[in-house]
One Martini backbone bead per residue (centre of mass of N, CA, C, O) as a GRO file, in nm:
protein
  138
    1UNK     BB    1   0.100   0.032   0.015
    2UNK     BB    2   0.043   0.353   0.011
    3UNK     BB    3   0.220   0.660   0.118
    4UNK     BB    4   0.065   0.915   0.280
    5UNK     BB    5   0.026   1.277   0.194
    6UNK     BB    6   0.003   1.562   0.336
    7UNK     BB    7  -0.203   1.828   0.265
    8UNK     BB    8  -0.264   2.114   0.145
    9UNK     BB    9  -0.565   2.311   0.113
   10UNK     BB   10  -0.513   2.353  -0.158
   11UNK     BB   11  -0.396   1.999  -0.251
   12UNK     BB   12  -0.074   2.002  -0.423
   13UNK     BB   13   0.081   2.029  -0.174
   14UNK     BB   14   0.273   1.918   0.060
   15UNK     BB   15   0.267   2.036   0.377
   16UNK     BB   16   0.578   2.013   0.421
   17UNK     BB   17   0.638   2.200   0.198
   18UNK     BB   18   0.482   2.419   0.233
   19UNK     BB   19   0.587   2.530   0.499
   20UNK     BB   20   0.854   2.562   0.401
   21UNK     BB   21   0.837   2.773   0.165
   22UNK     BB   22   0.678   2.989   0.373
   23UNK     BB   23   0.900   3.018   0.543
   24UNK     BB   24   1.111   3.125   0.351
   25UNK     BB   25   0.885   3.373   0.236
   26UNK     BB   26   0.867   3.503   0.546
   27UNK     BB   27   1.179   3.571   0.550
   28UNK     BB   28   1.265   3.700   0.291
   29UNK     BB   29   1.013   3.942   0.361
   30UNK     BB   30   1.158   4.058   0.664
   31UNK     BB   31   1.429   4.129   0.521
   32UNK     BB   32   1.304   4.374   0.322
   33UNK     BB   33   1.222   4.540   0.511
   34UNK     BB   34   1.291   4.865   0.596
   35UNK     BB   35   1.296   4.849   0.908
   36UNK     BB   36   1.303   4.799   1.201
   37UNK     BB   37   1.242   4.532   1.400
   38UNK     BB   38   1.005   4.403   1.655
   39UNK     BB   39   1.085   4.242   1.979
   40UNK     BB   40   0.859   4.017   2.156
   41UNK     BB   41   0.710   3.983   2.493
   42UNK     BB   42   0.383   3.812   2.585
   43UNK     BB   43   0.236   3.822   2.919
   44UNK     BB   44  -0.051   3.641   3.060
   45UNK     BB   45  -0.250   3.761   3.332
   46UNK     BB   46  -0.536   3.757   3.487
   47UNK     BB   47  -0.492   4.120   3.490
   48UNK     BB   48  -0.281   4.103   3.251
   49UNK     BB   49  -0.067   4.244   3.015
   50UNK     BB   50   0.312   4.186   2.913
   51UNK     BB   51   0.507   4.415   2.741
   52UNK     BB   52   0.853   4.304   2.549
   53UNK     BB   53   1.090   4.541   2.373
   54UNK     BB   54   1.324   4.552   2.141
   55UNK     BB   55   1.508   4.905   2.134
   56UNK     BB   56   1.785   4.958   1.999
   57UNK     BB   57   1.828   5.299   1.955
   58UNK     BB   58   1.583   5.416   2.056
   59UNK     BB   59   1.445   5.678   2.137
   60UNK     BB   60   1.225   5.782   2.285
   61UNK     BB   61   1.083   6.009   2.133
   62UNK     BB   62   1.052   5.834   1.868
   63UNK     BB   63   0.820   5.690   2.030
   64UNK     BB   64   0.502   5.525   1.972
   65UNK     BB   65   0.251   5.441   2.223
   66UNK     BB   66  -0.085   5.275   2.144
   67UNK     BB   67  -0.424   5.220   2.230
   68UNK     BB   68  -0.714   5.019   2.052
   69UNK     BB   69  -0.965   4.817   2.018
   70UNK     BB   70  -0.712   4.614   2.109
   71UNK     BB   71  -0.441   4.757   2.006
   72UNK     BB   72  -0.113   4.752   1.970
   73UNK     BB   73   0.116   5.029   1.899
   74UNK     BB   74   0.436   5.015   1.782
   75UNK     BB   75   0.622   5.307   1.690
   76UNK     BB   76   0.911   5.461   1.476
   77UNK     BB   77   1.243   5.562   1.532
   78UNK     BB   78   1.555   5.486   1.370
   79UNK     BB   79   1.830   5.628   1.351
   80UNK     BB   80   2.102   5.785   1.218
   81UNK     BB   81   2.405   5.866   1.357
   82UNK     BB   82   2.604   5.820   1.130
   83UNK     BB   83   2.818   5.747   0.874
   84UNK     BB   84   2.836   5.480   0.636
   85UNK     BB   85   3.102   5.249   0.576
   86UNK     BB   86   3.036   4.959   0.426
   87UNK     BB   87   2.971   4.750   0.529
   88UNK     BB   88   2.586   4.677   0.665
   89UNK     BB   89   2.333   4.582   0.883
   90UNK     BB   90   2.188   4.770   1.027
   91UNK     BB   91   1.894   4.943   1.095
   92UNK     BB   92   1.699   5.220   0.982
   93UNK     BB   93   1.390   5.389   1.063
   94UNK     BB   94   1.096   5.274   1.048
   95UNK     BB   95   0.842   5.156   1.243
   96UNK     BB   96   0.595   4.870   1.308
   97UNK     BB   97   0.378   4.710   1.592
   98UNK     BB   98   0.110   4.452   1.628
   99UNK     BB   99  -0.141   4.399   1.916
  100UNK     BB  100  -0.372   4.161   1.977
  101UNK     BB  101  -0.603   4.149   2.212
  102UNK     BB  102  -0.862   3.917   2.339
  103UNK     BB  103  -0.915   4.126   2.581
  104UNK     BB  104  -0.985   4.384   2.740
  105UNK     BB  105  -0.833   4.700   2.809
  106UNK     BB  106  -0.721   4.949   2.995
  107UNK     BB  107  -0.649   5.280   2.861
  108UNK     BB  108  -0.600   5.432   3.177
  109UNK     BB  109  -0.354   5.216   3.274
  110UNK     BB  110  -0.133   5.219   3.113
  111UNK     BB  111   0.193   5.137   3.138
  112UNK     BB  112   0.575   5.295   3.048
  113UNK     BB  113   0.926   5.133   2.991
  114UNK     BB  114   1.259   5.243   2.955
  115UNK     BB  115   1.544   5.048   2.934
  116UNK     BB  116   1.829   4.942   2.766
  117UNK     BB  117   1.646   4.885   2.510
  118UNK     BB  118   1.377   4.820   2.678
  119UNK     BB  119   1.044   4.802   2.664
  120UNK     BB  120   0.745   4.802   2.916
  121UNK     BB  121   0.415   4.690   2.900
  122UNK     BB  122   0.136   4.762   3.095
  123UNK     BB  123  -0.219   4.602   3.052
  124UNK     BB  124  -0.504   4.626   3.186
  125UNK     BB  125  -0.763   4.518   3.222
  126UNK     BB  126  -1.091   4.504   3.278
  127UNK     BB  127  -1.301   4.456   3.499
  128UNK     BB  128  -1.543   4.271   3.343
  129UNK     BB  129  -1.287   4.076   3.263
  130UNK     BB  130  -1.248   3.976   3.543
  131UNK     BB  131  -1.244   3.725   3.811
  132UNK     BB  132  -1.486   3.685   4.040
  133UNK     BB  133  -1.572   3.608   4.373
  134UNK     BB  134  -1.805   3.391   4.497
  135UNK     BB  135  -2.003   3.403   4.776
  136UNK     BB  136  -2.121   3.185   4.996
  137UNK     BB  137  -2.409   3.145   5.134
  138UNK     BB  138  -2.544   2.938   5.462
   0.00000   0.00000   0.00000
């Protein structure tokens, strides 16, 4: 008997094959970006989310952080200190990086912090949805 390969949504290309493709297709595309890539770890706690993101480089001021309707938006732009010349791999320009949470967040309390190129955002959940224990009586 024949053995089966599991197919991709398409039905064409064998699914093991469009991943590595996929993969492939979604690094050459990251690397094309204008600006510099924000790397970021997101935390979700019973009260709240905390993103931490690496912005090495970039001044605060340079940094605008905002949420709306549950998406938190990091833009900003990553300057050239110096005049480069020969080889150079750093990357500097605009960028912009979106996350958007499963929960509404308190957008009155929100609150960050940057220190040696790691921004640390706080976004507290929204009272509505927090679990709250309810006492049984009798």
């Amino acid at each position: 008997m024949k053995a089966m390969l599991p197919f991709s949504s398409a039905g064409l290309v064998p699914a093991h094959f469009d991943r590595l493709f996929g993969d492939f297709v979604g690094r050459a595309a990251s690397n094309l970006q204008a600006g510099p890539r924000v790397r970021l770890d997101l935390v979700e706690t019973d009260d709240a989310y905390r993103v931490v993101a690496e912005l090495p480089g970039v001044a605060r001021e340079d940094l605008e952080i905002t949420v709306a309707d549950g998406v938190l938006t990091l833009a900003g732009e990553k300057k050239l200190a110096e005049e480069r010349e020969g080889y150079a791999e750093r990357v500097f320009g605009r960028f912009e990086r979106k996350v958007r949470f499963r929960l509404p967040v308190d957008t009155e309390r929100v609150s960050a912090e940057a220190k040696d190129g790691v921004v640390t955002i706080h976004l507290p959940k929204t009272e509505a949805v927090l679990a709250r224990r309810i006492e049984v009586k009798g």
